[in-house]
N, C-alpha and C positions, 0 to 999 in steps of 0.2 A: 299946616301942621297936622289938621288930621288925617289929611290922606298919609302922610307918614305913617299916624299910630294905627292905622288901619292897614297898611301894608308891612309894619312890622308884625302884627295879629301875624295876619296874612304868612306870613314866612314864617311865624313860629309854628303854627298849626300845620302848615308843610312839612318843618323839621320833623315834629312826630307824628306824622303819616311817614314820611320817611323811614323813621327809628324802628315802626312798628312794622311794616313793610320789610327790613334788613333783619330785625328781630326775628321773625318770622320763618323767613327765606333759612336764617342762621339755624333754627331749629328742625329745619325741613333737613337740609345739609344734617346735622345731625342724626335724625332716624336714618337717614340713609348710611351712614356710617358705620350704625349699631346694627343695620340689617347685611349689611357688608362684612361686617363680620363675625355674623352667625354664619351667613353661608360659605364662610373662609373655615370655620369649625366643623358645619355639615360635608363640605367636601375633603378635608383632612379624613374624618371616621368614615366616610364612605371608601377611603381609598384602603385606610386600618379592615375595614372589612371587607372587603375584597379581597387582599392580598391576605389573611385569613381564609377565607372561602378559599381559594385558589390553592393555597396549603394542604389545606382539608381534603380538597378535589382531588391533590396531585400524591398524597395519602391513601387515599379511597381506594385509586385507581391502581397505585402498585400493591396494594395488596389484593386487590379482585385479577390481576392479570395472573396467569400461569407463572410458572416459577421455572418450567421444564422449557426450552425452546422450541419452538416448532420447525419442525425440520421448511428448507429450502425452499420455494418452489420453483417447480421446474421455467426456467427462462433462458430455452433454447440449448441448453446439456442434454447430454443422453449418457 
């Protein structure tokens, strides 16, 4: 009979080495979630700015270009 209540011991104390171990694990899963999705948020605004940048750039550039056309160059006409 004791070795019974010595291996019920036994198995409860495993349940929560168990519990705490799954606990654990459950919460590790967790920050990785929340870190999951910051960098779903960081790469959204990175793409919002860019496609800004690129705007700006594609802005910049027609009005620093001439307005007059530049005549032809010669490729093989006379």
């Amino acid at each position: 009979m004791q070795r019974l209540n010595t291996l019920a011991a036994q198995l409860r104390e495993q349940q929560t080495q168990w519990a705490e171990v799954t606990n654990r694990i459950a919460s590790h899963i967790n920050d990785v979630n929340r870190e999951l999705v910051i960098l779903g948020r960081l790469e959204t605004r990175h793409k919002q700015l860019l496609q800004e940048w690129n705007q700006l750039v594609a802005e910049f550039t027609s009005r620093t270009t001439p307005t007059v056309p530049t005549p032809p160059t010669a490729s093989g006409a006379q």
